[in-house]
N, C-alpha and C positions, 0 to 999 in steps of 0.2 A: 341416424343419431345426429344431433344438434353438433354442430363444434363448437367450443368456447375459446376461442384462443385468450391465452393468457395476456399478451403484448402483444398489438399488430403490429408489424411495421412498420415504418416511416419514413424510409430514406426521402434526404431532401433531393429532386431532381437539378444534374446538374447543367439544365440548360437555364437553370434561376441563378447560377452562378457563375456567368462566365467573367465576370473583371475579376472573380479570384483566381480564375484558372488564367488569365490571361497574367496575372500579377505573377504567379507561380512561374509560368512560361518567358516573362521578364529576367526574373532574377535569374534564371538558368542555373538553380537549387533544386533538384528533385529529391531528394535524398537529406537525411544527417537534419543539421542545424541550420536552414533556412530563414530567413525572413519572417516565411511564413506562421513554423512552429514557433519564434520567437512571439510573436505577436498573438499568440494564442496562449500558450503560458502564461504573460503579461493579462491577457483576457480573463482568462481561466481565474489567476491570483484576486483578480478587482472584483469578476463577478459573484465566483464560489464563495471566496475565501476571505471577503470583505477589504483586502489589499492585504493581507498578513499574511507573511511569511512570502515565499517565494515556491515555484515550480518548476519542474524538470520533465520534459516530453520523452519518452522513452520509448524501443520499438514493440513492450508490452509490458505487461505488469509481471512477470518471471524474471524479465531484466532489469526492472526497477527493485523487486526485492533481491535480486543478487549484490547489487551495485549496492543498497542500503543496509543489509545485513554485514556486508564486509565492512564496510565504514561503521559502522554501529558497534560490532565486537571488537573493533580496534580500540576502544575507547579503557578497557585491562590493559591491553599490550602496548598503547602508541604507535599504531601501525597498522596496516591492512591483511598482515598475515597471522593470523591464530596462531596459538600454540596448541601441538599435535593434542587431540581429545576435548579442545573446547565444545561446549555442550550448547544447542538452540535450542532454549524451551519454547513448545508450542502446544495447541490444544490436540486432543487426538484428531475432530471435526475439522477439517480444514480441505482445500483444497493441493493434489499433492504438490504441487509446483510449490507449496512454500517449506515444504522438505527439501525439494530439487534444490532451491536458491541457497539452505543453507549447506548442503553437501558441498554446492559446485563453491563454497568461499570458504569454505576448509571445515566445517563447524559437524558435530553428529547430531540429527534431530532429536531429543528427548521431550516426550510425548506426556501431557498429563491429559488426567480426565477433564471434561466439561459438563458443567451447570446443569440439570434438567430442567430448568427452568426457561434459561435462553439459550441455550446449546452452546455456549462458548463456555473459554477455558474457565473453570472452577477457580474463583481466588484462593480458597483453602490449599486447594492442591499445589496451586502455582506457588503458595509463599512455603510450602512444604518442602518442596523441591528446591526452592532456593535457598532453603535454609539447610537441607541435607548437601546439597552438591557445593554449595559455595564459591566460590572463584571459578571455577569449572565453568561453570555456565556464564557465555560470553555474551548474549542475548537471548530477551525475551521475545519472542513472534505472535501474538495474538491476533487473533483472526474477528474480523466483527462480522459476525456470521449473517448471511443473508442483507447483508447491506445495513443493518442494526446501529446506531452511535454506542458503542461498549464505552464503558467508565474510562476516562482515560486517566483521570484523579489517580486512579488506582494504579498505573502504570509510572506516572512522576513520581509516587510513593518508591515504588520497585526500584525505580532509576537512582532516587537519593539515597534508600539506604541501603542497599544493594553496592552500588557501584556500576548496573549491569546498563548494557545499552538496551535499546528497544526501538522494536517496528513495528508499526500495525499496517498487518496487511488487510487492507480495505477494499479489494479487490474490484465487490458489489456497492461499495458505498460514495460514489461520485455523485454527488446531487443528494443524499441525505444530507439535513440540518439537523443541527445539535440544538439545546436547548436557548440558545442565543439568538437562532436563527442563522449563523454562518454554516456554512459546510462542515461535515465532519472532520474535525482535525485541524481546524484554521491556526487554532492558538496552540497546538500542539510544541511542546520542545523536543520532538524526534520525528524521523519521517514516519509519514505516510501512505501507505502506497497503495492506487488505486489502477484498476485494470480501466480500458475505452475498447473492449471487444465488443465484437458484433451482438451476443448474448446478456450485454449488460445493461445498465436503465439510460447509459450517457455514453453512447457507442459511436465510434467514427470506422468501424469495422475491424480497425486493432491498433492497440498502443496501450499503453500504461502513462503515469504519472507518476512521480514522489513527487509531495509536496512538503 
């Protein structure tokens, strides 16, 4: 039987980069907030993102949406701590780490359906829910399923008349463009957050982003 692989690999070999391993070995930064990552973020922002907004190198996309989800539902409270029973709406489709991320920042997932059309969260459902739960619900988390550009129009609306904060976890979508041609999420007014796993289309073998 023929194999098809979906994506070969490609890792860059690193004997094509030794002045960055040597620049690395310079700083005597392995680790954290380097030089390095700085300068890559900084990259990342001018090339992805057209120079808009700003980035943040993370040690995956779980801790990027932890760190953004908490920051996000603080936006009811003024503060990084929920109050007990704040609500995460998300799509049911998603991957479960963005359940995880909003458990571990105090918040309980609440789950709508999604779309059959593009498998992500259903607007009907999403503005049902926000209009049932009300304050309760301290962020929105949609997922842009399969690396997709989802509406984000739709998401600013939510943010204004709601009050509610919001993240798209974009897991898959690093190197998607939006209809502009910038990356998805460039003009965004809330994070972004995108995984750099070894499985992904823009992999350095693991990390995350908010952007």
């Amino acid at each position: 039987m023929k194999r098809l692989p979906l994506i070969a690999p490609n890792p860059p070999r690193l004997s094509e980069h030794l002045d960055a391993l040597r620049r690395v070995e310079a700083s005597g930064v392995f680790s954290n907030n380097g030089p390095e990552v700085r300068a890559f973020e900084a990259g990342v922002t001018d090339k992805l993102f057209g120079g808009h907004g700003a980035s943040l190198a993370v040690g995956n996309a779980t801790l990027g949406l932890m760190l953004a989800i908490r920051h996000a539902s603080g936006m009811r409270t003024g503060g990084l701590n929920p109050k007990q029973g704040t609500l995460a709406l998300m799509p049911a489709l998603t991957f479960a780490a963005t359940a995880q991320a909003a458990a571990w920042a105090g918040l309980t997932p609440l789950v709508c359906d999604i779309d059959a059309n593009d498998w992500g969260a259903c607007a009907l459902e999403e503005e049902r829910l926000l209009q049932r739960h009300g304050e309760r619900i301290g962020v929105v988390v949609p997922y842009a399923t399969f690396g997709n550009a989802i509406d984000l129009d739709r998401y600013v609306h939510f943010q204004q008349r709601y009050g509610v904060g919001i993240v798209i976890d974009a897991a898959s979508s690093l190197g998607t463009l939006d209809d502009s041609g910038l990356g998805f999420g460039a003009r965004a007014p809330f994070a972004v957050v995108h995984s750099m796993h070894a499985t992904k289309t823009f992999a350095v073998g693991e990390g995350g982003l908010i952007h």
